[in-house]
C-alpha positions in Angstrom: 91.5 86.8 146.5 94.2 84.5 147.4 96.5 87.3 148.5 93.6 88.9 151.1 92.8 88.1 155.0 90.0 86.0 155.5 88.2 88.9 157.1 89.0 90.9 153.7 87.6 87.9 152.0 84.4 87.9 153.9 84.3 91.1 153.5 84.1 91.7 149.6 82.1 88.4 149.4 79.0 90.0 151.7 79.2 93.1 149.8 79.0 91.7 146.2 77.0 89.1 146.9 73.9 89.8 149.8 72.6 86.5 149.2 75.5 84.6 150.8 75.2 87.1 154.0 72.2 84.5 155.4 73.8 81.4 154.3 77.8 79.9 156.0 77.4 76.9 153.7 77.0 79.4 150.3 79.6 81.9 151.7 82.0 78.9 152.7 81.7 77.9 149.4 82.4 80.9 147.3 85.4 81.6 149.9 86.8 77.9 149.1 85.7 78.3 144.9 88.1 81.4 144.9 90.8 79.5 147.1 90.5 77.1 144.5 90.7 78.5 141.4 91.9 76.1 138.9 91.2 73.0 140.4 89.1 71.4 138.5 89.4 67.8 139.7 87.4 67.1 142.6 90.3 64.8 144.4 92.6 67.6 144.2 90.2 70.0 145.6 90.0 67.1 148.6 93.7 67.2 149.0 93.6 70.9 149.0 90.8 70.7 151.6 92.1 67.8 153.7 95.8 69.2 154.0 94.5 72.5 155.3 95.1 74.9 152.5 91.4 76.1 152.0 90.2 78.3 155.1 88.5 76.6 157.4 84.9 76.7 157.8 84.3 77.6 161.4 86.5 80.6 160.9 84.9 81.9 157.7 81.4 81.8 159.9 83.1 83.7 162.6 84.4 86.2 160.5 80.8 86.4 159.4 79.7 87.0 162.9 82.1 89.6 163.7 81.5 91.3 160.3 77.8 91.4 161.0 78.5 92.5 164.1 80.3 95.5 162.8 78.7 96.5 160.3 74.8 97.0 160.4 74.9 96.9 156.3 76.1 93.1 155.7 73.8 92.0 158.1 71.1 89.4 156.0 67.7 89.4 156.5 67.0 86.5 158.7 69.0 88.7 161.5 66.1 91.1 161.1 63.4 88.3 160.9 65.1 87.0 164.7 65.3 90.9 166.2 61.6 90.9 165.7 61.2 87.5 167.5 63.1 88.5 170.2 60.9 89.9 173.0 58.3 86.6 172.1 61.4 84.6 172.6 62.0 86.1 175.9 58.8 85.7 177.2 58.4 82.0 176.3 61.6 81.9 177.8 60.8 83.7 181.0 63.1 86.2 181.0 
């Protein structure tokens, strides 16, 4: 995985695994486990993480979102869960 995008990444991380498609902190975690293959020390994992050579989290949730986005299939099921809330949400909301 080390060679891949972060949106190729994502990706294959969302397809294997559905369970990570509702949760950034799980899917930031596998992303950064693979980054860090090897490291079994949890200072040098720290340095890798503090010198900026594991993706950063904010992108790996966008790239999330825009995957999601894109395709209908990764999407988790707490999107669904919120679709269905959506016109109550409105209307509490006044819209």
């Amino acid at each position: 995985m080390i060679n891949f995008t972060i949106k190729e990444k994502v990706k294959n991380l969302l397809e294997k695994y559905p369970h990570l498609r509702d949760s950034d902190e799980k899917l930031t975690a596998n992303v950064w486990y693979a980054e860090s293959q090897g490291v079994d020390d949890k200072f040098k994992f720290l340095e890798l993480y503090s010198s900026g050579r594991l993706t950063n989290a904010e992108s790996i949730r966008r790239c999330r979102q825009k995957i999601q986005e894109e395709c209908e299939h990764l999407r988790g099921t707490l999107y669904c869960k919120r679709q269905l809330n959506q016109d109550k949400i409105k209307e509490q909301l006044g819209y």
